[in-house]
C-alpha positions, -999 to 999 in steps of 0.1 A, spaced: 1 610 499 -22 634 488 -59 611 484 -78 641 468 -51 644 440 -60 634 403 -31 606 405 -54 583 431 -86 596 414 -75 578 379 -65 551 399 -96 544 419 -116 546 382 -87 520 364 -95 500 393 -132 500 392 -129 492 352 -102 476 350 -92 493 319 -71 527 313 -87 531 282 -126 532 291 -112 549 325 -99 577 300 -135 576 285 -151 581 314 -130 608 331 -126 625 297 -83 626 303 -62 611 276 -52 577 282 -12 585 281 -21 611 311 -37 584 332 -10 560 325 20 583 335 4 592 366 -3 553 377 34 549 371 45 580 388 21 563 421 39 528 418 73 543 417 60 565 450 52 536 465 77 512 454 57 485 440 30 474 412 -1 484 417 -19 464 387 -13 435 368 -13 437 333 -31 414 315 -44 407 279 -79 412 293 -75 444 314 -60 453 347 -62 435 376 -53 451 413 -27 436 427 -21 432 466 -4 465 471 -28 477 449 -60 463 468 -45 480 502 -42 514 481 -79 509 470 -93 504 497 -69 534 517 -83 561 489 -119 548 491 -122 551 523 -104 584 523 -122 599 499 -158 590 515 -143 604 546 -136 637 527 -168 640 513 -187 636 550 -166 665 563 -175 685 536 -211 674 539 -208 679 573 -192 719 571 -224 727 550 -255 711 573 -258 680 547 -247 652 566 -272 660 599 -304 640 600 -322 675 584 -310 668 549 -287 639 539 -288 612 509 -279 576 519 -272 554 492 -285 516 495 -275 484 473 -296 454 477 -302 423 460 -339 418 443 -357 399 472 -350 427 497 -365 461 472 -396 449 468 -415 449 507 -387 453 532 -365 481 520 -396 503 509 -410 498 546 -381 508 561 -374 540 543 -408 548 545 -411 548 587 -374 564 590 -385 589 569 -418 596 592 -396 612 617 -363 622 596 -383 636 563 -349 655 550 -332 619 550 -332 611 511 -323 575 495 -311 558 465 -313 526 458 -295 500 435 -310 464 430 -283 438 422 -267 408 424 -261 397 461 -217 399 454 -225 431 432 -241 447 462 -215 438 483 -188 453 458 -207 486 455 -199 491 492 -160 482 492 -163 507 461 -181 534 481 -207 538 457 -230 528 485 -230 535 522 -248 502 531 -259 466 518 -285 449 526 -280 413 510 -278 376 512 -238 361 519 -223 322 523 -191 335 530 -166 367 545 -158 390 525 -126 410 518 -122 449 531 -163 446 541 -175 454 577 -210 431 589 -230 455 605 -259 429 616 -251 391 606 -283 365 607 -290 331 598 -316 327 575 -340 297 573 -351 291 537 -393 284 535 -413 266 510 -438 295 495 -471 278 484 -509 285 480 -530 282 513 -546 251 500 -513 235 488 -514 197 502 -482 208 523 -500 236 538 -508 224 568 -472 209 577 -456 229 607 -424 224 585 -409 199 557 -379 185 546 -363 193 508 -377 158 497 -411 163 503 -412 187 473 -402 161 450 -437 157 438 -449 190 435 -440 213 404 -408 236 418 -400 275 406 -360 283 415 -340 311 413 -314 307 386 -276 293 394 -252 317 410 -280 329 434 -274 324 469 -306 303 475 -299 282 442 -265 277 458 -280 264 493 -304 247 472 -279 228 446 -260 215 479 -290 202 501 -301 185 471 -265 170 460 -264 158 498 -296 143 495 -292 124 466 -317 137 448 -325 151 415 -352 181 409 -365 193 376 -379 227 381 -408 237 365 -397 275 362 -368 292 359 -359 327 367 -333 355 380 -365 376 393 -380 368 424 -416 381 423 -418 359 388 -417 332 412 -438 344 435 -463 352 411 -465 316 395 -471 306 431 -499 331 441 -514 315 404 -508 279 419 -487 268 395 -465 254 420 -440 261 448 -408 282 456 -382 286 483 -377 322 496 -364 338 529 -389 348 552 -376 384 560 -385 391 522 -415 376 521 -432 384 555 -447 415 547 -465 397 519 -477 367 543 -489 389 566 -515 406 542 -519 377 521 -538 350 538 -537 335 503 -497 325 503 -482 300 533 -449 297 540 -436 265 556 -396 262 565 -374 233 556 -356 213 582 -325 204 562 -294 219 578 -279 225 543 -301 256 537 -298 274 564 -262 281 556 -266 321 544 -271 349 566 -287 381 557 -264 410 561 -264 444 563 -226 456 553 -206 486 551 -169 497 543 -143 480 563 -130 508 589 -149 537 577 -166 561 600 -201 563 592 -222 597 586 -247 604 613 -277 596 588 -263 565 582 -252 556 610 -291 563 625 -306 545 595 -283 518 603 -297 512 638 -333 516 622 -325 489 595 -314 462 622 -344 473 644 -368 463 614 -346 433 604 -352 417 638 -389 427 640 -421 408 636 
């Protein structure tokens, strides 16, 4: 099967939409093209490759193996093109990064910033998103590596660096819990509390400890952006829970901000991970960018 034909190319963008219309809008081919050519791939092949449904089109299993077959393909294509021309060395490469918000702001930024003190050719991009949307970038091969928060495997994904990740209360130096070595999630009962929103990974750990527990928190603040939070803390209006790998940059020249960790078992169930595409061979860059990322992850 030919991966750099136009039949897998509309596929892989039907796919990624989930629509053959907008996927005719987007690769600018009439929609009756795209179509024949899906049907001339599942009679190839022998079996559906969608299901059709009144909301769009959804891969099927044959159709998820495909997906992830051309993806991968395709990426591999690309490198030995990249590779034929002197891009995909360490002199002059692009990686491409997802993240979710918490790890843009300090820790990403530092780590480019010393790789690219000895490999100044090595560019980035960087996409801030949801921790699952980061994730799906990289089974999508829009991005060579994620850097995000996870509670649980994930399908056609390879974990480059897996580590458990305690969750701390963030507060003002002078907070009356400042001083603790650590606390459990009770002891914030009192105390005005800034969350993430639901669906976050740390609101998720968060709902469960608290269900466990018995208890019942009213948050003070609400919000799907992580330095809002942090900033209602550093104006001690209250407190918030982060992970300390995306906050220790800001602890460490900050003598204003403490971070204590929480004992309860319940929130300690995440890992941060950095993830790339399930049995793809990397480029060189990334692959040394890769080593740099869990050198810094596992640093002071």
């Amino acid at each position: 099967m030919d991966v750099t034909g136009s039949g897998l190319r509309y596929f892989l963008e039907v796919a990624h939409i989930g629509s053959i219309g907008q996927a005719s809008e987007r690769l600018h081919v009439a929609a009756s093209a795209i179509s024949r050519q899906i049907a001339k791939l599942e009679h190839e092949i022998g079996v559906p490759l969608f299901e059709r449904r009144p909301r769009g089109m959804v891969l099927s299993e044959a159709g998820e193996i495909l997906a992830a077959y051309a993806r991968r393909s395709q990426l591999e294509s690309e490198q030995v093109l990249a590779d034929i021309r002197g891009l995909g060395s360490l002199r002059r490469s692009t990686i491409r990064l997802a993240s979710s918000e918490g790890f843009a702001r300090d820790f990403l930024p530092e780590a480019i910033t010393a790789f690219r003190e000895n490999y100044p050719g090595v560019h980035f991009q960087l996409h801030v998103t949801s921790p699952g949307g980061a994730t799906q970038e990289v089974r999508d091969g829009t991005a060579d590596l994620a850097i995000t928060y996870s509670l649980a495997p994930e399908k056609d994904i390879r974990v480059e660096f897996s580590e458990a990740q305690p969750v701390y209360a963030l507060m003002p130096t002078g907070h009356p819990l400042a001083g603790r070595e650590e606390i459990w999630i009770a002891d914030l009962l009192p105390y005005p509390l800034a969350l993430m929103e639901q669906g976050t990974t740390l609101r998720q750990v968060f709902d469960i400890c608290v269900s466990l527990e018995g208890l019942v928190f009213e948050p003070a603040f609400v919000s799907n952006y992580s330095g809002a939070l942090e900033g209602f803390v550093q104006m001690k209006g209250g407190i918030t829970l982060v992970g300390h790998l995306t906050i220790r940059r800001r602890l460490h020249a900050d003598d204003e901000l403490t971070a204590v960790p929480i004992r309860n078992p319940e929130l300690s169930r995440r890992t941060v991970q950095i993830q790339s595409m399930a049995r793809r061979n990397l480029p060189t860059a990334v692959s040394a960018f890769l080593a740099h990322l869990i050198a810094h992850t596992e640093g002071p």
